[in-house]
mmCIF file of the C-alpha atoms, coordinates in Angstrom:
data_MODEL
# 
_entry.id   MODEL 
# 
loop_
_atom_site.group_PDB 
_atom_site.id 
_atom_site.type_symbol 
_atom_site.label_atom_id 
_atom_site.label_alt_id 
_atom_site.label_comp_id 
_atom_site.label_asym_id 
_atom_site.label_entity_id 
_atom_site.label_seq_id 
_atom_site.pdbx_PDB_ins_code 
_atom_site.Cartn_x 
_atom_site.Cartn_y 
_atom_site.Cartn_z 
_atom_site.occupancy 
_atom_site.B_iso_or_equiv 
_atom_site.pdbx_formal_charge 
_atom_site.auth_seq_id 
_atom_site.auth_comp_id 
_atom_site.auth_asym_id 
_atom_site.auth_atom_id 
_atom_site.pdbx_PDB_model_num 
ATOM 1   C CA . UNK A 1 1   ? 0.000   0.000   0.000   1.00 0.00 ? 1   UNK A CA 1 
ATOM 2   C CA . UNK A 1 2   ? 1.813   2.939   -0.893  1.00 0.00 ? 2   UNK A CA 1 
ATOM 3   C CA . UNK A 1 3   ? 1.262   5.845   0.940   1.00 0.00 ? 3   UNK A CA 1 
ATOM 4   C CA . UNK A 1 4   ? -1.452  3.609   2.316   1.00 0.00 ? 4   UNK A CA 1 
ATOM 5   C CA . UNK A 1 5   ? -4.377  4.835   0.470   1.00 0.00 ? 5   UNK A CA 1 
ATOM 6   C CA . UNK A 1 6   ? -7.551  2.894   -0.078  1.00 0.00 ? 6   UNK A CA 1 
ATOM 7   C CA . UNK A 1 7   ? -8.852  3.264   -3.716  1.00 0.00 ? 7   UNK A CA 1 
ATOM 8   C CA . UNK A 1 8   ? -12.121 2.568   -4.667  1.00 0.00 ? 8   UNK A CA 1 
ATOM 9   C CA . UNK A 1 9   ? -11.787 2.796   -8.378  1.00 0.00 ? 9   UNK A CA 1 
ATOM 10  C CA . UNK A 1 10  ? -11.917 -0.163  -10.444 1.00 0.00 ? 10  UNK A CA 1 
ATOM 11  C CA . UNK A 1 11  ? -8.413  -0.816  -12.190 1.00 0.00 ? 11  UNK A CA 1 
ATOM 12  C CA . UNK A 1 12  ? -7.351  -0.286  -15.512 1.00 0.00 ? 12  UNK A CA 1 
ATOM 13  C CA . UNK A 1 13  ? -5.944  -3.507  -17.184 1.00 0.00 ? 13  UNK A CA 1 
ATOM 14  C CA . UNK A 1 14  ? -2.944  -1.803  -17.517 1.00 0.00 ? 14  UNK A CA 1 
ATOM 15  C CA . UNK A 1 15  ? -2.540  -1.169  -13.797 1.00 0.00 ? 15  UNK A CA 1 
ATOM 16  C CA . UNK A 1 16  ? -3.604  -4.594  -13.148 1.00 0.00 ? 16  UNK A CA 1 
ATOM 17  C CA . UNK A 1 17  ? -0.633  -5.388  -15.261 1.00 0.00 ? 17  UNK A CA 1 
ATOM 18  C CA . UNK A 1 18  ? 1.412   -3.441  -13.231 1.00 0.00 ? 18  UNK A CA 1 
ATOM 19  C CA . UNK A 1 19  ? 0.723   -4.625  -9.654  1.00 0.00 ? 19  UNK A CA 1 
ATOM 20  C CA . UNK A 1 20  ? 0.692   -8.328  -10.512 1.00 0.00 ? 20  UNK A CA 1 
ATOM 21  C CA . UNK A 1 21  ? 4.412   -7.749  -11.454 1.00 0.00 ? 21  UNK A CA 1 
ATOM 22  C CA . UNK A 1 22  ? 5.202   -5.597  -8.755  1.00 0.00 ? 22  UNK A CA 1 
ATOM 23  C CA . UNK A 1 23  ? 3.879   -8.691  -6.523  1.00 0.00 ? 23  UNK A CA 1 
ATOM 24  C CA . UNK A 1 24  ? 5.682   -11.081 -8.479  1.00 0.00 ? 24  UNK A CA 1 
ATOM 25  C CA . UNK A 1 25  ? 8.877   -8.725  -8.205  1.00 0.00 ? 25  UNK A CA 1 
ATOM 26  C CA . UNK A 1 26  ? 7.931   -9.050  -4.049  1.00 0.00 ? 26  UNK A CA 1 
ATOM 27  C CA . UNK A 1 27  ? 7.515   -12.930 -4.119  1.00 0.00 ? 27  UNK A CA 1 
ATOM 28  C CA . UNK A 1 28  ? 10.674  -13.219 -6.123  1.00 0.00 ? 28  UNK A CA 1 
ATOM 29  C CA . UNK A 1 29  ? 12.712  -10.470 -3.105  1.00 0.00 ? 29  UNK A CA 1 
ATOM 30  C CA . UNK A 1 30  ? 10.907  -12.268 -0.414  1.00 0.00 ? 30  UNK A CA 1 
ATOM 31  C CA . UNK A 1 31  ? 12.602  -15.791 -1.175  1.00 0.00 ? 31  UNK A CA 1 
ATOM 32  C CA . UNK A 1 32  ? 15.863  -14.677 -1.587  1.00 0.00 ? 32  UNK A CA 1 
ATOM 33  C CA . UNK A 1 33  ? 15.739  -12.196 1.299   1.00 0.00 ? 33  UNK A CA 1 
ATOM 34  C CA . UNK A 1 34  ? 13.886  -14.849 3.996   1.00 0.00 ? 34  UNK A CA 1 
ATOM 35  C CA . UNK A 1 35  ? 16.729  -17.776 2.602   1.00 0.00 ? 35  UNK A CA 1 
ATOM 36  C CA . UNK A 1 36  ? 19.572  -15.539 2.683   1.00 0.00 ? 36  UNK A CA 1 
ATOM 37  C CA . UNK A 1 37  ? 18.751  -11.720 3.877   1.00 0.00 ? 37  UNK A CA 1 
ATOM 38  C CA . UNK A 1 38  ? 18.891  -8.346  2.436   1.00 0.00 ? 38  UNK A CA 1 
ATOM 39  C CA . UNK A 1 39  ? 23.165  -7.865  2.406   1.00 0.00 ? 39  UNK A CA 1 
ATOM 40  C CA . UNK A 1 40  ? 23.606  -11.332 0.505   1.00 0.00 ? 40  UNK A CA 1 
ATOM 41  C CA . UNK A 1 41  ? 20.931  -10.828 -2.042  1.00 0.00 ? 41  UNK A CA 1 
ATOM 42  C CA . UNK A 1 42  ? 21.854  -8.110  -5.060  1.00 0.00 ? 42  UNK A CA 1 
ATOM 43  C CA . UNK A 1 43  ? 19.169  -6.222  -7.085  1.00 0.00 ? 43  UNK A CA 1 
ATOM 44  C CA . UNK A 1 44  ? 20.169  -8.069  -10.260 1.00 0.00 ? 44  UNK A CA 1 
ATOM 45  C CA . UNK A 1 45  ? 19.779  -11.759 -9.107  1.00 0.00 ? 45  UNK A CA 1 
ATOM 46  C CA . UNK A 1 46  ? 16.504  -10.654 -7.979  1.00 0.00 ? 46  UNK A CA 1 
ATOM 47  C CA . UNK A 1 47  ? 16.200  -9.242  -11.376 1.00 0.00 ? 47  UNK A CA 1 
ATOM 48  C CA . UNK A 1 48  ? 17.167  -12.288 -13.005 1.00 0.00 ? 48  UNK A CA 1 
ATOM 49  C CA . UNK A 1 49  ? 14.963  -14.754 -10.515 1.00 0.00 ? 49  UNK A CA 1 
ATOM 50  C CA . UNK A 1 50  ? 12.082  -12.640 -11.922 1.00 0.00 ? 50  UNK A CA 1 
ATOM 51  C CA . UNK A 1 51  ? 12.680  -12.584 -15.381 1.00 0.00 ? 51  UNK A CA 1 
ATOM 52  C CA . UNK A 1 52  ? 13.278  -8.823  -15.512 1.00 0.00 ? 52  UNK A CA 1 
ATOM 53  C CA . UNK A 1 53  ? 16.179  -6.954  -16.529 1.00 0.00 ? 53  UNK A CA 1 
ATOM 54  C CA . UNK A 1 54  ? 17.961  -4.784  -14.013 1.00 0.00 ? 54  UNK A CA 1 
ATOM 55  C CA . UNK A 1 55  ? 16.347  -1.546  -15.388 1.00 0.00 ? 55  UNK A CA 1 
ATOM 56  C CA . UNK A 1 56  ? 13.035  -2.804  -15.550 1.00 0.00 ? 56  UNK A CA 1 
ATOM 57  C CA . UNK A 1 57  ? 13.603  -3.688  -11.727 1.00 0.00 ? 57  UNK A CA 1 
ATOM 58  C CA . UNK A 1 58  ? 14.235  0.006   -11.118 1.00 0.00 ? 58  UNK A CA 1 
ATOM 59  C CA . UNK A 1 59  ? 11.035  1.049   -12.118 1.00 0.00 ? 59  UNK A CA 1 
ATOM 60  C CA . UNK A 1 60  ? 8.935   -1.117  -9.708  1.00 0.00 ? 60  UNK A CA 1 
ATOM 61  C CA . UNK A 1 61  ? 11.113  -0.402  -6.708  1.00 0.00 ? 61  UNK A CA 1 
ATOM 62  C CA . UNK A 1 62  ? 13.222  2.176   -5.333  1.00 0.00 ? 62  UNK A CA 1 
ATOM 63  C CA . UNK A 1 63  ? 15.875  0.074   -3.622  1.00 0.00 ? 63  UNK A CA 1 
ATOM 64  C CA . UNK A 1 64  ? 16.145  -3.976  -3.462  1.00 0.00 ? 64  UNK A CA 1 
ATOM 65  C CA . UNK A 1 65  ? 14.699  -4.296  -0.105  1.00 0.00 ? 65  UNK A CA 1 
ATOM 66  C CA . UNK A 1 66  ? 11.530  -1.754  -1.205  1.00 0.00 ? 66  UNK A CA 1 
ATOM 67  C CA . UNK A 1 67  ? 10.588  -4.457  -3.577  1.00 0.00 ? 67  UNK A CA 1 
ATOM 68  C CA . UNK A 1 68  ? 9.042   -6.371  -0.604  1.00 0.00 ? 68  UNK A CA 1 
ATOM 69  C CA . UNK A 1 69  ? 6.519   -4.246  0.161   1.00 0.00 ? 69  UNK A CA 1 
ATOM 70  C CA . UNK A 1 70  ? 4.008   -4.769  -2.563  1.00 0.00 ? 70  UNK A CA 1 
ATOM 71  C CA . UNK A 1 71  ? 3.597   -8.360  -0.583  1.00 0.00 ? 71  UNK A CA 1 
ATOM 72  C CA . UNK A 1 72  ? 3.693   -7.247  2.862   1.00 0.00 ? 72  UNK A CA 1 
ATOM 73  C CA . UNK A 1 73  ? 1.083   -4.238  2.198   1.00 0.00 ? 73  UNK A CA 1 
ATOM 74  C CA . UNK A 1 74  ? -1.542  -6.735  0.516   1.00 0.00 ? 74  UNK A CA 1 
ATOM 75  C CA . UNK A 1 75  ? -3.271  -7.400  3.874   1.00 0.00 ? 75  UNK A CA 1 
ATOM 76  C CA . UNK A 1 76  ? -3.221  -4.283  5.512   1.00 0.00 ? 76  UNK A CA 1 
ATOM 77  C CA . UNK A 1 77  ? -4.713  -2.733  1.976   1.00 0.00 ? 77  UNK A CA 1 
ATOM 78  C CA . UNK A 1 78  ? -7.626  -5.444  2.698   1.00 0.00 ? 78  UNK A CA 1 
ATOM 79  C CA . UNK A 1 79  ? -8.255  -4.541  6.267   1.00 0.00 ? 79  UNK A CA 1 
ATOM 80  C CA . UNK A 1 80  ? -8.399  -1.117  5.338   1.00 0.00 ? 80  UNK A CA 1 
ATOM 81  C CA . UNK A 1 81  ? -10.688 -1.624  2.671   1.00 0.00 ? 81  UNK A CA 1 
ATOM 82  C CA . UNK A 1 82  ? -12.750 -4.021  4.645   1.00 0.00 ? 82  UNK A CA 1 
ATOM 83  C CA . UNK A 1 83  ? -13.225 -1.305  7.412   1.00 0.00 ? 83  UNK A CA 1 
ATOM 84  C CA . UNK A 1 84  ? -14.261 1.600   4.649   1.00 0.00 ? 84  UNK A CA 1 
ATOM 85  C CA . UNK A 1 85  ? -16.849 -0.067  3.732   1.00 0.00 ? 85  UNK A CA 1 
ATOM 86  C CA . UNK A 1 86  ? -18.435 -0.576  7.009   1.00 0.00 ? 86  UNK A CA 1 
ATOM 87  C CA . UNK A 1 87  ? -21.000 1.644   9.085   1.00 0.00 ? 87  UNK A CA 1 
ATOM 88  C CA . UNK A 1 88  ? -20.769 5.539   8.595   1.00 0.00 ? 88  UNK A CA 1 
ATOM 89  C CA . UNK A 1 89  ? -19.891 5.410   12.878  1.00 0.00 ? 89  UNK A CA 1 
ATOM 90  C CA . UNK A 1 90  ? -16.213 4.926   14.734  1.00 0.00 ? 90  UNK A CA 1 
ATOM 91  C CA . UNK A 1 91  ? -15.815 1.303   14.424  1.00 0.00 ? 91  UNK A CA 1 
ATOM 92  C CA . UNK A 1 92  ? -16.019 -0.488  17.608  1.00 0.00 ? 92  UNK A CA 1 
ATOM 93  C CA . UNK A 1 93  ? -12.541 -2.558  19.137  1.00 0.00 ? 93  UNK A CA 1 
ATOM 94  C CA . UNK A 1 94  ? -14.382 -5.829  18.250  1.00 0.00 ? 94  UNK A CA 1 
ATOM 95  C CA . UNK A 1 95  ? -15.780 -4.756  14.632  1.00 0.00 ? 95  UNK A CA 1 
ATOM 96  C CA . UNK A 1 96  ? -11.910 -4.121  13.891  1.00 0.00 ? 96  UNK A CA 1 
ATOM 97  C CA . UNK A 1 97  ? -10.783 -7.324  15.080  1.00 0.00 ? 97  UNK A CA 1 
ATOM 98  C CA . UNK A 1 98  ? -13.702 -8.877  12.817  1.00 0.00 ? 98  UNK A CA 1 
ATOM 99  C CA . UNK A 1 99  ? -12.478 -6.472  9.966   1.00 0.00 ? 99  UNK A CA 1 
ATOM 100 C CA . UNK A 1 100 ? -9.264  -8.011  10.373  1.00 0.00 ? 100 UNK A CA 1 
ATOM 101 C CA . UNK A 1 101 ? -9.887  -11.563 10.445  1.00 0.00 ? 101 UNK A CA 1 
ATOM 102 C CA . UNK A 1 102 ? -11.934 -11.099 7.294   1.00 0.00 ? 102 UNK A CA 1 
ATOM 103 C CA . UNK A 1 103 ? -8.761  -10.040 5.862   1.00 0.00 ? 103 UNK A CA 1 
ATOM 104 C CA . UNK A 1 104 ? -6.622  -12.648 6.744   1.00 0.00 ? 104 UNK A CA 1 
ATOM 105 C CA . UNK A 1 105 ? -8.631  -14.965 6.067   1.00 0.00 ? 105 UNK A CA 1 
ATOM 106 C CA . UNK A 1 106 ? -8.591  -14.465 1.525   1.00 0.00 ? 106 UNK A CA 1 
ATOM 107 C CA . UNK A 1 107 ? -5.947  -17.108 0.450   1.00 0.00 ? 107 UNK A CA 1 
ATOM 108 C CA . UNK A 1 108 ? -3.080  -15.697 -1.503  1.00 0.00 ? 108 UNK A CA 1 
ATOM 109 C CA . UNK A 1 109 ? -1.191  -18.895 -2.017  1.00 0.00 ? 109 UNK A CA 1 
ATOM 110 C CA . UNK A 1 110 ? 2.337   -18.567 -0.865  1.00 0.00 ? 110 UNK A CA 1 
ATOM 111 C CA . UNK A 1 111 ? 2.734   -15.315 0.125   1.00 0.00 ? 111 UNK A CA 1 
ATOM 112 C CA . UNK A 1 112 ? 1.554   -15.799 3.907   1.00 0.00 ? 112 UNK A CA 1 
ATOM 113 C CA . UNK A 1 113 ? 4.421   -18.371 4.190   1.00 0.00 ? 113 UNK A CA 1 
ATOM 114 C CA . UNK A 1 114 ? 6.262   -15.725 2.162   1.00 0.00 ? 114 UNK A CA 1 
ATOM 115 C CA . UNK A 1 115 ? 5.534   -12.858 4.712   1.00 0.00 ? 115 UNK A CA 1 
ATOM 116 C CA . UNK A 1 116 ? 6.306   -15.304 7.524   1.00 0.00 ? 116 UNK A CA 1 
ATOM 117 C CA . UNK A 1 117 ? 9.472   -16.238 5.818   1.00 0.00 ? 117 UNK A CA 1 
ATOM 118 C CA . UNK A 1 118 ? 10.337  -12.302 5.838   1.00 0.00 ? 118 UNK A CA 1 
ATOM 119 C CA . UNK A 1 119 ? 9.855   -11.394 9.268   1.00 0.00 ? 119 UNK A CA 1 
ATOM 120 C CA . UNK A 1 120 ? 11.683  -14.270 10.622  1.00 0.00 ? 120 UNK A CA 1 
ATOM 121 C CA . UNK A 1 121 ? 14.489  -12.758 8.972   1.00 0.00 ? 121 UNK A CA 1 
ATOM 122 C CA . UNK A 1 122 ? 14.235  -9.251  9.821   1.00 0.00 ? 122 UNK A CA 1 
ATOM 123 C CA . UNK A 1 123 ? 14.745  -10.088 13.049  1.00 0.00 ? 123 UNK A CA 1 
ATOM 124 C CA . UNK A 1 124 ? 18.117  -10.205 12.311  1.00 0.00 ? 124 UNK A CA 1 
ATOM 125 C CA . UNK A 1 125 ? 18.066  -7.662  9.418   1.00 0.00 ? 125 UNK A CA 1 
ATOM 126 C CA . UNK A 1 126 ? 17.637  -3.969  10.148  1.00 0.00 ? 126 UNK A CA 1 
ATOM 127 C CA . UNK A 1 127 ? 16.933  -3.400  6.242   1.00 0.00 ? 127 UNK A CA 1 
ATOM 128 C CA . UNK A 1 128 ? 13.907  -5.595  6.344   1.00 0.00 ? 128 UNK A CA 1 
ATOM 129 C CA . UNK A 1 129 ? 12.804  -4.274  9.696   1.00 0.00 ? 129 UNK A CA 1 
ATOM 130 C CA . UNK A 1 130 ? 12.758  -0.756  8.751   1.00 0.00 ? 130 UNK A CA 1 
ATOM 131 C CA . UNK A 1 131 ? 10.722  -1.663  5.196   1.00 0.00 ? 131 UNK A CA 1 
ATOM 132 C CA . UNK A 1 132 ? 8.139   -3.691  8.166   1.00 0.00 ? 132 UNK A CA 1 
ATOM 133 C CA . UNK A 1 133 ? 8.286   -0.565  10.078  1.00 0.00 ? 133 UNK A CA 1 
ATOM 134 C CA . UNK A 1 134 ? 7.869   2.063   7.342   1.00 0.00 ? 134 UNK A CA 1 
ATOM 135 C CA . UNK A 1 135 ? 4.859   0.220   5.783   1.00 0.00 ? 135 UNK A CA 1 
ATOM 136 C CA . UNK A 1 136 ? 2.890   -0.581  9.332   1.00 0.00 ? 136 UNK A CA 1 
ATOM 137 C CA . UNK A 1 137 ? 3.091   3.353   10.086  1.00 0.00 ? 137 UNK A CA 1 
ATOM 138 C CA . UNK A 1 138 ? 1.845   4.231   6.414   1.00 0.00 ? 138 UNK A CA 1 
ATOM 139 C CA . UNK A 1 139 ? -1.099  1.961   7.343   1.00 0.00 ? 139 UNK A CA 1 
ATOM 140 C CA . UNK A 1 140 ? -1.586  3.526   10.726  1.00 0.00 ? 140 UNK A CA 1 
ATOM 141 C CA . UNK A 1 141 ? -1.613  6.613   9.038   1.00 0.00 ? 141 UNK A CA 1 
ATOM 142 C CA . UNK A 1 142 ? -3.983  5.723   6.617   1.00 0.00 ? 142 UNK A CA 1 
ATOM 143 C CA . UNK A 1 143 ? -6.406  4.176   9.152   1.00 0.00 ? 143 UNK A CA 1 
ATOM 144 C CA . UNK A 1 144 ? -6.367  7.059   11.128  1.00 0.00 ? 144 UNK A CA 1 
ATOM 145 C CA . UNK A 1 145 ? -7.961  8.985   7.920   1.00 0.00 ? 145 UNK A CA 1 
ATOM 146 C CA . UNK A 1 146 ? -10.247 6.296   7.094   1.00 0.00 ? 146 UNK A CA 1 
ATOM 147 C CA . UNK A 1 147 ? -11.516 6.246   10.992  1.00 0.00 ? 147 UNK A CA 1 
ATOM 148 C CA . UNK A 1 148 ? -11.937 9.925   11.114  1.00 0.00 ? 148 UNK A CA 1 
ATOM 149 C CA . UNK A 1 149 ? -13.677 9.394   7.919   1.00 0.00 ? 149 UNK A CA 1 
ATOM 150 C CA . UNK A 1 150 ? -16.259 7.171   9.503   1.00 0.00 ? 150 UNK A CA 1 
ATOM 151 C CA . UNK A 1 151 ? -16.825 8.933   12.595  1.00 0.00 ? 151 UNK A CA 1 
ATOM 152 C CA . UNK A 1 152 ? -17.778 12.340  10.905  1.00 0.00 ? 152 UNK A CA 1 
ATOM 153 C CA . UNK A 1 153 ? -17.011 15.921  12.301  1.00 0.00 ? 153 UNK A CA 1 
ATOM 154 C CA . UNK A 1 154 ? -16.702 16.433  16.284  1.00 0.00 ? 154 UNK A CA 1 
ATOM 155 C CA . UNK A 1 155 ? -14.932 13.413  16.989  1.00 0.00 ? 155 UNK A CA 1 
ATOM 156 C CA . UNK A 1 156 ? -12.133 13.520  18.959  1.00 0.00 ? 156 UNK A CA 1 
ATOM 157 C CA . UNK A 1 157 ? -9.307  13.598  16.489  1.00 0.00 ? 157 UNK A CA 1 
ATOM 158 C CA . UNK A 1 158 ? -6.922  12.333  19.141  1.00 0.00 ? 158 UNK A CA 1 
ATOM 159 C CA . UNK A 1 159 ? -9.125  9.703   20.168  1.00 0.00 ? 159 UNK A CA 1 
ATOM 160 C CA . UNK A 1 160 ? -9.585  8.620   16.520  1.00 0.00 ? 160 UNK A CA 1 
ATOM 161 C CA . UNK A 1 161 ? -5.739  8.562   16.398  1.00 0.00 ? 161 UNK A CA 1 
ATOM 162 C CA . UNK A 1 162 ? -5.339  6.865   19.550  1.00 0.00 ? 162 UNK A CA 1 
ATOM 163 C CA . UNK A 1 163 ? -7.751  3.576   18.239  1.00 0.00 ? 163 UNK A CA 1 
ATOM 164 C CA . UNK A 1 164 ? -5.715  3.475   14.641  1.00 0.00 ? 164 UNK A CA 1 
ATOM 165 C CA . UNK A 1 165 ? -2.531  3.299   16.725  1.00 0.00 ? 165 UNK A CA 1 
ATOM 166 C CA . UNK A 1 166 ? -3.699  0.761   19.438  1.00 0.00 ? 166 UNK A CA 1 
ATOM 167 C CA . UNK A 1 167 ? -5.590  -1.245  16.257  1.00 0.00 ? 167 UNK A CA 1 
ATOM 168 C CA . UNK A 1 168 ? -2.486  -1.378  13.995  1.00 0.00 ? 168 UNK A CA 1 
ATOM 169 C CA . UNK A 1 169 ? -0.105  -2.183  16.578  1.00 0.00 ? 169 UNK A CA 1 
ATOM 170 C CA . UNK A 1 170 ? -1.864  -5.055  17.696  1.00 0.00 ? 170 UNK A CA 1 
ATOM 171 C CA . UNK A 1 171 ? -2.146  -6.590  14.112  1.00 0.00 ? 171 UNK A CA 1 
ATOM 172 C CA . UNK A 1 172 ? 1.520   -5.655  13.290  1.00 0.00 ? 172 UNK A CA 1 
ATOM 173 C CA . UNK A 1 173 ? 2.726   -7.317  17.159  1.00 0.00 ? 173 UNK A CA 1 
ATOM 174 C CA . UNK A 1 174 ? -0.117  -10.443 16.328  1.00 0.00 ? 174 UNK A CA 1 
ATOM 175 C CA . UNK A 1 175 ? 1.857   -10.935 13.251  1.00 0.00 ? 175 UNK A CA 1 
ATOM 176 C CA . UNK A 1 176 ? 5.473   -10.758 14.653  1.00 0.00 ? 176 UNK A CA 1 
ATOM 177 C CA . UNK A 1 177 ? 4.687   -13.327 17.224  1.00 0.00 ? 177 UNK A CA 1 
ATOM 178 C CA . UNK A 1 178 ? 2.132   -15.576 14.658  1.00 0.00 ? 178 UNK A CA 1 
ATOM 179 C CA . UNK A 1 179 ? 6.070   -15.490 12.644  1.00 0.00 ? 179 UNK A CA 1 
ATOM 180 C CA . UNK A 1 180 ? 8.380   -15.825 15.736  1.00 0.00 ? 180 UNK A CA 1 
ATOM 181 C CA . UNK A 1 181 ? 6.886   -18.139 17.755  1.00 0.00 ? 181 UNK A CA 1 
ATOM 182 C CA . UNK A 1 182 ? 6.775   -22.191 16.364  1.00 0.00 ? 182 UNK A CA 1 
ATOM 183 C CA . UNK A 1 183 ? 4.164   -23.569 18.910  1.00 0.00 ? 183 UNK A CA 1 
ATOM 184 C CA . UNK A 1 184 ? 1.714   -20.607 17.487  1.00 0.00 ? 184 UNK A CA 1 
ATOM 185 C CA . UNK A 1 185 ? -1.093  -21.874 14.256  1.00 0.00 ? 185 UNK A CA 1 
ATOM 186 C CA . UNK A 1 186 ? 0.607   -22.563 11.468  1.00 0.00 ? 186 UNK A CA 1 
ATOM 187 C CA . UNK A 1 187 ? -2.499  -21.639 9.119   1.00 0.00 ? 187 UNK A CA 1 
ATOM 188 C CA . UNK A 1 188 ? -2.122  -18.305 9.959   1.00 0.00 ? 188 UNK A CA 1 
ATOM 189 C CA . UNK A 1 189 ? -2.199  -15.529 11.904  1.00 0.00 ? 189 UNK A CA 1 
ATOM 190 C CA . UNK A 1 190 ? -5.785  -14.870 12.363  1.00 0.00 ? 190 UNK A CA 1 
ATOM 191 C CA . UNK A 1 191 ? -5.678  -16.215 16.342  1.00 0.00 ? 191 UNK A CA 1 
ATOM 192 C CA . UNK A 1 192 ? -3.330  -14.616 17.345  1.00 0.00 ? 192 UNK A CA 1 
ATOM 193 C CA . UNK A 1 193 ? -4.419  -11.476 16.082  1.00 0.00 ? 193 UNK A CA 1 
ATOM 194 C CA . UNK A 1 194 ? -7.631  -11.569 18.011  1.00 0.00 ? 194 UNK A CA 1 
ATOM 195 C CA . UNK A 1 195 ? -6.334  -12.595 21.046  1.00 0.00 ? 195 UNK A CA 1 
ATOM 196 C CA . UNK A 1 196 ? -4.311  -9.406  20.387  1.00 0.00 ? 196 UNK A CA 1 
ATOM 197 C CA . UNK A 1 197 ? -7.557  -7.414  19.714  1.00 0.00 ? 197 UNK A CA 1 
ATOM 198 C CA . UNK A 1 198 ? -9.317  -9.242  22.721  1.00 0.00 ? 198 UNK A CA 1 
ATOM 199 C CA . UNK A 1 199 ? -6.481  -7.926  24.550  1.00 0.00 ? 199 UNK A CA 1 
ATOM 200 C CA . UNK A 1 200 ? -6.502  -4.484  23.490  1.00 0.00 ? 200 UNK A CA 1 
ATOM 201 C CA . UNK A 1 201 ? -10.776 -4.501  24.172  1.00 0.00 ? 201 UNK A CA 1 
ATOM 202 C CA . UNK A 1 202 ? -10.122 -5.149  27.707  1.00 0.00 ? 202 UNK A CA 1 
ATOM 203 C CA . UNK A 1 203 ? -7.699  -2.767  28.630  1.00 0.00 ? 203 UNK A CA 1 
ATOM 204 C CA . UNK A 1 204 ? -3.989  -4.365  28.590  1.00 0.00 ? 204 UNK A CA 1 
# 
């Protein structure tokens, strides 16, 4: 989600096109980064696992480790979406946590094991970690606008920016541990994120 906007637009073919490679640029970076990290893997073997030349990489991505976050953005994009479309009111802690597991639960093939893969690994890699980092603020940003959009005028802003920040964090810490942790579901992360949300209902 870049810049973390939710579009409601249908897509041209054209930029269909053009985020189907993008997320098959991110699949390609997310092997080689999860199997190896970000300092042994160059921009032009993941140019050549993809099929691309070098150039054409360059116009998808800003750096080698940006081309991740196609991938990693997918879900929050959903969750976002999911929670736009829902009552013209300030969503409720538990309506979130719904909004979420709605999200989580779309199959996109590989690319939870994928994301998994990836944040296993940027625990050890600070590149990784600050591409994690940049895209779960973009989304707290962006829910922040799309929960002040719901609520209307004379809402408290801060309390609208209080919820987004609580909300996001939970998913992106529900996530972390759903990767860290072995003895946590291996289907996916949607448990752990509502015991997160559960959590966050009840005052942690």
């Amino acid at each position: 989600m870049k810049g973390g906007a939710v579009t409601t637009s249908r897509p041209t073919l054209a930029e269909r096109r053009k985020t189907e490679t993008r997320l098959d640029i991110a699949r390609t970076a997310a092997r080689l980064f999860a199997e190896r990290g970000t300092a042994d893997v160059t921009a032009e073997e993941i140019a050549d696992a993809s099929g691309i030349a070098l150039r054409t990489l360059y116009r998808y991505t800003r750096t080698k480790e940006d081309a991740v976050e196609p991938m990693l953005a997918t879900g929050a994009q959903r969750w976002l979406e999911i929670i736009a479309a829902g009552p013209r009111r300030l969503p409720r802690v538990n309506e979130l946590q719904a909004a979420a597991v709605r999200s989580m639960a779309i199959d996109d093939g590989d690319d939870l094991e994928l994301t998994r893969g990836l944040l296993r690994a940027m625990d050890d890699d600070a590149a990784l970690r600050a591409v994690w980092h940049r895209i779960n603020m973009e989304a707290e940003r962006e829910l922040a606008r799309v929960l002040g959009d719901l609520a209307g005028p004379g809402t408290d802003p801060l309390r609208v920016r209080l919820l987004a920040a609580a909300a996001a964090g939970a998913i992106r810490i529900a996530l972390e541990e759903w990767a860290l942790d072995t003895t946590l579901p291996t289907a996916g992360p949607a448990a752990v994120a509502v015991r997160c949300m559960r959590a966050l209902a009840t005052g942690v």
